[in-house]
VEXDREN-2710 file (C-alpha; in Angstrom, 1 decimal):
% VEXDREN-2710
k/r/px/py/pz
1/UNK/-68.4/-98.5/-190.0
2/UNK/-67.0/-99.7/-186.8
3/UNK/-69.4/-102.5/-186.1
4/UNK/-70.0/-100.9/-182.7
5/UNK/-73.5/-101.7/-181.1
6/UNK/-76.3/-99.9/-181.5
7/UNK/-77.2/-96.6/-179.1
8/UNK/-80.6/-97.0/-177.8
9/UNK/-82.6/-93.9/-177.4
10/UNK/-84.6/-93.7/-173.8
11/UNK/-87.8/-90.9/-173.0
12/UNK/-86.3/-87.9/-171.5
13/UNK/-89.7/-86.1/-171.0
14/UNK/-93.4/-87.0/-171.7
15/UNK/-95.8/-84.5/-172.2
16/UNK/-99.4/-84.1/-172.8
17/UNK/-100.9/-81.8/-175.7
18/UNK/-103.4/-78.7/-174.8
19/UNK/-106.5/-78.2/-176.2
20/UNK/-106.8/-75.2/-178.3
21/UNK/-108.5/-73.9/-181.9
22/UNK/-107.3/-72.7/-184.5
23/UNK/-108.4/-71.2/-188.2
24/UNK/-111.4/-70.2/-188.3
25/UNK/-112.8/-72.5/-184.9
26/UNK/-111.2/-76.2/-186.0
27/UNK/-110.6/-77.6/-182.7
28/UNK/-107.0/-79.3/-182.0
29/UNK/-104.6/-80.8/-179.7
30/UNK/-101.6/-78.9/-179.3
31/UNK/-98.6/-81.5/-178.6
32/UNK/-95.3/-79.1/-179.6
33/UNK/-96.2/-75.4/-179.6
34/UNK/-97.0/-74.8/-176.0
35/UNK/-95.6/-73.6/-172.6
36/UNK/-93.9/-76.8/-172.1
37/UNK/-92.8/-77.4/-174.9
38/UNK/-92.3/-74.7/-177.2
39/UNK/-90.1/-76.1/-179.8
40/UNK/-88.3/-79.4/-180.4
41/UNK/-85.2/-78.0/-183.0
42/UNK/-86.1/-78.1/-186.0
43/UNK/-89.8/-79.1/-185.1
44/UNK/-91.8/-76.0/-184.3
45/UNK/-95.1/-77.0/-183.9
46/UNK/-97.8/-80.5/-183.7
47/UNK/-101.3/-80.3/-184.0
48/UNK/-103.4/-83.5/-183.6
49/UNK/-107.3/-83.1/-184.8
50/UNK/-109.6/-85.6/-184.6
51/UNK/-113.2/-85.1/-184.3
52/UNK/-116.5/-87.1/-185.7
53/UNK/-118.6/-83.7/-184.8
54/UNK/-118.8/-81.4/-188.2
55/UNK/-119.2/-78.3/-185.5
56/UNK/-115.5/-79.3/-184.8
57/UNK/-113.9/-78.7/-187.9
58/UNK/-116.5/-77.5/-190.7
59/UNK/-115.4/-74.1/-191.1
60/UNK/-111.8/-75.2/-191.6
61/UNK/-108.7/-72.8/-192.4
62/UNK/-109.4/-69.6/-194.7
63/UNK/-106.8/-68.4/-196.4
64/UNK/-103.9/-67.2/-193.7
65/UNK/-99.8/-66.4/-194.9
66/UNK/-97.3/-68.3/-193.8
67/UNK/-93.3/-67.2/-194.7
68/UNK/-89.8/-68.9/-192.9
69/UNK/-90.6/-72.6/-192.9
70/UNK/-92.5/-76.0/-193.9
71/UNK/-96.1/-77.7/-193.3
72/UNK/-96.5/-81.0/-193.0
73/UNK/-100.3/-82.2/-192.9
74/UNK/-101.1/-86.3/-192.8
75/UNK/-104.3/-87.1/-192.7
76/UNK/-105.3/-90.2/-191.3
77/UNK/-109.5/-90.2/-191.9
78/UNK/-111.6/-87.3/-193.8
79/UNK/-110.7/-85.0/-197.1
80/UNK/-109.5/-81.2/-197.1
81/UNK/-109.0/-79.3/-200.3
82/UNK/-106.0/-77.0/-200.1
83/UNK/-106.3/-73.7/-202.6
84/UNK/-103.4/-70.8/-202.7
85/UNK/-103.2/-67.4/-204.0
86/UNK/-100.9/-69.0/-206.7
87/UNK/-103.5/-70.9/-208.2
88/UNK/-102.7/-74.4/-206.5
89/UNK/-105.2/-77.0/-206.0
90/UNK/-105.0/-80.3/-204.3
91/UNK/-107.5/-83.1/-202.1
92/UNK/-106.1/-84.4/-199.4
93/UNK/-107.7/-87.7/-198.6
94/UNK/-107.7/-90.7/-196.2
95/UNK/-103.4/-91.8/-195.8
96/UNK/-101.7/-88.9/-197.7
97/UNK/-99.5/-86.6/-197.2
98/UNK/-99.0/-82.7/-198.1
99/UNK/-95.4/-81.2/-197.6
100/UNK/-95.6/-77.4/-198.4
101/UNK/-92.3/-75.1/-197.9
102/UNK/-93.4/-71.9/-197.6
103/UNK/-90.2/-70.3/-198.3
104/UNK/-90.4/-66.4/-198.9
105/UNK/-94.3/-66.7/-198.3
106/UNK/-97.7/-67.9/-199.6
107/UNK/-101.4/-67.1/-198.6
108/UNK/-103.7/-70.8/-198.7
109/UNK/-106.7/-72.4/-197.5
110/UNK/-107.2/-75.4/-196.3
111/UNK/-111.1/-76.8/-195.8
112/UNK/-113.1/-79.3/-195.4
113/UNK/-114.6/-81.4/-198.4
114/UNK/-117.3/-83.0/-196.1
115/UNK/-119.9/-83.1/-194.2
116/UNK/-120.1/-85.1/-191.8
117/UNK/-118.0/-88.3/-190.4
118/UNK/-114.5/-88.4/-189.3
119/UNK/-111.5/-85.8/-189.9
120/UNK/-108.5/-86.6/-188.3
121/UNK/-105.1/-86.3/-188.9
122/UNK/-101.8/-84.2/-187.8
123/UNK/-100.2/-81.0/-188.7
124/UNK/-96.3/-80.5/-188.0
125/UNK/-94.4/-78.0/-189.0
126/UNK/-90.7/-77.8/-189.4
127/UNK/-88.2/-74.8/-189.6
128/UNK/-86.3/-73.9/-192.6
129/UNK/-82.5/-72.6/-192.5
130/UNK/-81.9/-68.9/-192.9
131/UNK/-80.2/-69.6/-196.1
132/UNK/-83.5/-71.1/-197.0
133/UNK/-86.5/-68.5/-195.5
134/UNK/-87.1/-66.9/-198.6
135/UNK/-86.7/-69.7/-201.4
136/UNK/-89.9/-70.0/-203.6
137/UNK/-93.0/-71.7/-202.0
138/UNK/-93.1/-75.6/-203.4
139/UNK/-95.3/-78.7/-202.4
140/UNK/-95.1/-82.2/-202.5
141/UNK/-98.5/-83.9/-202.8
142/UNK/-98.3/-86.9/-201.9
143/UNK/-101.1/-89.6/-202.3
144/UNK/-101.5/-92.5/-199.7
145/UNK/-100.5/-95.1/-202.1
146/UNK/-97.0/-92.9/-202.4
147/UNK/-96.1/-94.2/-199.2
148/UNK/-93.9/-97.5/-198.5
149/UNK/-95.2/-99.5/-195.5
150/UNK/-92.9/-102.2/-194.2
151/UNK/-94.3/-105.2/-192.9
152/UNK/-92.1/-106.4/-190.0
153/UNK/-91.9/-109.9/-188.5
154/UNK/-92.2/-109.1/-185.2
155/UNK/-95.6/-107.4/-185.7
156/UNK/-95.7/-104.2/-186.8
157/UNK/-96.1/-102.6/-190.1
158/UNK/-94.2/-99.0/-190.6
159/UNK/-95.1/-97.1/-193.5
160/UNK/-91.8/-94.5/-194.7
161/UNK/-93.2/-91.1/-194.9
162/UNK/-89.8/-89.2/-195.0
163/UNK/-86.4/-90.7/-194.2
164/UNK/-85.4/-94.6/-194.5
165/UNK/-86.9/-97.8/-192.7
166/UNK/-85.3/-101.5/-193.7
167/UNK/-83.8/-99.7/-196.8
168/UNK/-87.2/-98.4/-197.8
169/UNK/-86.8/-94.3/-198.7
170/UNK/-90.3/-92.4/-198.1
171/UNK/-91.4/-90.1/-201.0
172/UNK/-90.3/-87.1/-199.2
173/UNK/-87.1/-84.6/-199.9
174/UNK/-86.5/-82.2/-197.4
175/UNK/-82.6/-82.2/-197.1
176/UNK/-82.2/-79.3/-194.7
177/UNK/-83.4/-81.4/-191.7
178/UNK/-82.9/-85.1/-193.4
179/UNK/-86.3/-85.7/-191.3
180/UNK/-87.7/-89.0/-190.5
181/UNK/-91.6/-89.4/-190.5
182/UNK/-93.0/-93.3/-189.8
183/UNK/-96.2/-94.1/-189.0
184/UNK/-96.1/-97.7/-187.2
185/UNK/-99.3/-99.9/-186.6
186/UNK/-98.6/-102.3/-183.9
187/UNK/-100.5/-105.8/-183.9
188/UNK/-101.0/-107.3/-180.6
189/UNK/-97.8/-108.3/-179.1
190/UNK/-95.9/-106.2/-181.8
191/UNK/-92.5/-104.8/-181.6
192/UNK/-90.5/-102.3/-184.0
193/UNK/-86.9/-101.7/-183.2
194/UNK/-86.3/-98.3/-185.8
195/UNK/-82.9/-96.3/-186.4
196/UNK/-82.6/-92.9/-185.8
197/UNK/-80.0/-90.8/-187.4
198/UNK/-77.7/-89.5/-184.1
199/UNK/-77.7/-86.2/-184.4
200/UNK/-81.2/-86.1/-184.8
201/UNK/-83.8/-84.7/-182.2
202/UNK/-86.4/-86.9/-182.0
203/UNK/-89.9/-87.6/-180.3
204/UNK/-92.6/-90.7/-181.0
205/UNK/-96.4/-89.5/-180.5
206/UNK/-98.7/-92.2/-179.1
207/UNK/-102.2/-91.6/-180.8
208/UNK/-104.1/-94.8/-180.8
209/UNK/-103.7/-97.8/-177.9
210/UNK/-100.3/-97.4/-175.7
211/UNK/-96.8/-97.7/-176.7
212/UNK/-93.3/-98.8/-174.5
213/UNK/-91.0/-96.2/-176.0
214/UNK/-87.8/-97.5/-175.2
215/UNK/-89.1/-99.5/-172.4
216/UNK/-91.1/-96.8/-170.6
217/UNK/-94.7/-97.1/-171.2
218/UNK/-96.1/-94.0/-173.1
219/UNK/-100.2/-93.9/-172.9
220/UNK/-102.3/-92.6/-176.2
221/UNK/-102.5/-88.6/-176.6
222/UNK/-99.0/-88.7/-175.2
223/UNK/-95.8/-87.5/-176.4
224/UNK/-92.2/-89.0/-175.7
225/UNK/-89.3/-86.9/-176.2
226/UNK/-86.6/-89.0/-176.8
227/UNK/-82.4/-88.6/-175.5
228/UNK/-79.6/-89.3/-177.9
229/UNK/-78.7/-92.5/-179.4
230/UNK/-79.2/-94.3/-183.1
231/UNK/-82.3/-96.9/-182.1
232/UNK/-85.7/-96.4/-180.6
233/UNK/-87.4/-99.3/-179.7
234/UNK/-91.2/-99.7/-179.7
235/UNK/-93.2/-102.3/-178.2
236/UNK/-97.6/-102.3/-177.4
237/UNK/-99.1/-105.3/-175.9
238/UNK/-102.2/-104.2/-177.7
239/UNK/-103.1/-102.7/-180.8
240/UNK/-101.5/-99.7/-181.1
241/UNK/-100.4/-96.7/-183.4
242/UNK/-97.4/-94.1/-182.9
243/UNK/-95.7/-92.0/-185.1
244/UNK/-91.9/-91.3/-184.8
245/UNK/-90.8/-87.9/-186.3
246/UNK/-87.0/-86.8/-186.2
247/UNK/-85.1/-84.0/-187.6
248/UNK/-81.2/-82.5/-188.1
249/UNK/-81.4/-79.7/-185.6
250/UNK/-80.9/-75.9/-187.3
251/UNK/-79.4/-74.1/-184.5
252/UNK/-80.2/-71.0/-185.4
253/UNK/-82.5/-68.0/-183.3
254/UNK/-85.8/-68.4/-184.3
255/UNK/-88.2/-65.5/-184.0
256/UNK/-92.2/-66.3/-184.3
257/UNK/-95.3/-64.3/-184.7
258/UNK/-98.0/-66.3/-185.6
259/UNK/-97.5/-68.1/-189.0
260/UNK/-94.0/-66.3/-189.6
261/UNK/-90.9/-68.1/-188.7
262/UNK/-87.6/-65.9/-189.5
263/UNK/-84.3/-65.5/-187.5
264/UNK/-84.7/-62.2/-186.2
265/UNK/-87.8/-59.6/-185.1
266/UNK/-86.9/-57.3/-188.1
267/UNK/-87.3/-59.7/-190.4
268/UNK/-90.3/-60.4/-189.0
269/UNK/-91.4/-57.0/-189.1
270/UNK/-90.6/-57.2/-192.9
271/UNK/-92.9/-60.2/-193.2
272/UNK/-95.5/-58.6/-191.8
273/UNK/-95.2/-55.2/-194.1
274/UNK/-94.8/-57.4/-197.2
275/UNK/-97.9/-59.6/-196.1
276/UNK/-100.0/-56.1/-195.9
277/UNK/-98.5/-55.2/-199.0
278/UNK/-99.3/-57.5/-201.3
279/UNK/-95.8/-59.2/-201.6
280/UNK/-96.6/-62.6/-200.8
END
């Protein structure tokens, strides 16, 4: 290495998610996925759902396909079971993590294993390489105690979902992107300068309190795109909570309808036939 100083990445755009549903009613908050932002390469999507009303999110996700690329669901509060039509089973509860590649395609569920109190939590998903579109569908299950958190000394604690903080590797193995996933909890007064691979496209998502992303000042339910460079610095003056997500961009086309992601329309013609065929 050449010892050079560090590049610190600055917000380019900050945008506001857009309230929409999804499933069969669960109400969300859109953050990438919309108008004005469509996509973030490799990042295709970011749903936010938080909600202590049971009419908000008690009928959950029936079973829907998905074929062409990788969920990511973190739940911060509440419990979901996931079920597929290969016979998979998991709980997702309070701080873990569920990493499914759909690959060539797969048909699950994901509901609701309460009641009543508070579900909340995020769903990202990422784009897989066309080399990689139709590899077999895989999870990783990951409890909360999986999950490295870092305790700074400047006030914040990061906990290493995927990627490397401090020389803490998170759990996850996803090596098409090489993405980054931290969660950081901010004490009052804290402060996390994190690296950021450079050829990564990044963002930081402001969910609880307000954040300075790189100096600018980025307000809850608020997301920070971020410009080139190999450090983001976060500060909060007040309790706060942000997650920073980056990812190798694919490059590739991407063609979408609905929950297929391919590289062309005709292959996404061909996920839809083999959907209505049984295939998946």
């Amino acid at each position: 290495m050449s010892g050079s100083q560090p590049t610190e990445r600055t917000v380019v755009a900050k945008l506001r998610g857009q309230p929409t549903s999804d499933g069969a009613g669960v109400k969300l908050n859109r953050v990438i996925g919309t108008n004005a932002l469509p996509d973030l390469d490799p990042f295709l999507m970011l749903d936010e759902f938080g909600s202590d009303d049971p009419d908000a999110y008690i009928a959950g996700f029936p079973d829907h396909p998905h074929r062409g690329f990788e969920t990511v669901t973190y739940m911060l509060d509440g419990r979901m079971r996931h079920a597929d039509n290969k016979g998979n089973v998991g709980l997702l509860g309070p701080g873990s993590v569920q990493w499914m590649t759909a690959g060539r395609g797969i048909v699950h569920s994901e509901m609701p294993e309460q009641e009543e109190g508070l579900m909340r939590g995020f769903q990202l998903w990422i784009n897989l390489p066309a080399s990689e579109k139709m590899c077999p569908p895989a999870y990783q299950d990951l409890p909360a105690d999986a999950m490295p958190v870092v305790e700074t000394a400047t006030g914040a604690s990061v906990k290493v979902i995927a990627g490397t903080y401090a020389g803490t590797r998170g759990p996850v193995d996803a090596k098409a992107t090489q993405p980054l996933y931290l969660d950081i909890v901010f004490a009052e007064g804290g402060r996390a300068a994190l690296p950021v691979p450079s050829e990564h496209n990044a963002f930081v998502y402001v969910y609880e309190g307000a954040v300075a992303v790189g100096g600018e000042a980025v307000a809850k339910g608020t997301l920070a795109v971020l410009r080139p460079g190999d450090r983001v610095t976060l500060a909060a003056e007040a309790p706060a909570r942000a997650i920073l997500v980056a990812g190798k961009p694919l490059r590739e086309p991407v063609a979408k309808y609905g929950p297929f992601v391919m590289n062309t329309p005709e292959e996404i013609h061909q996920a839809v036939a083999d959907f209505r065929a049984g295939k998946f």
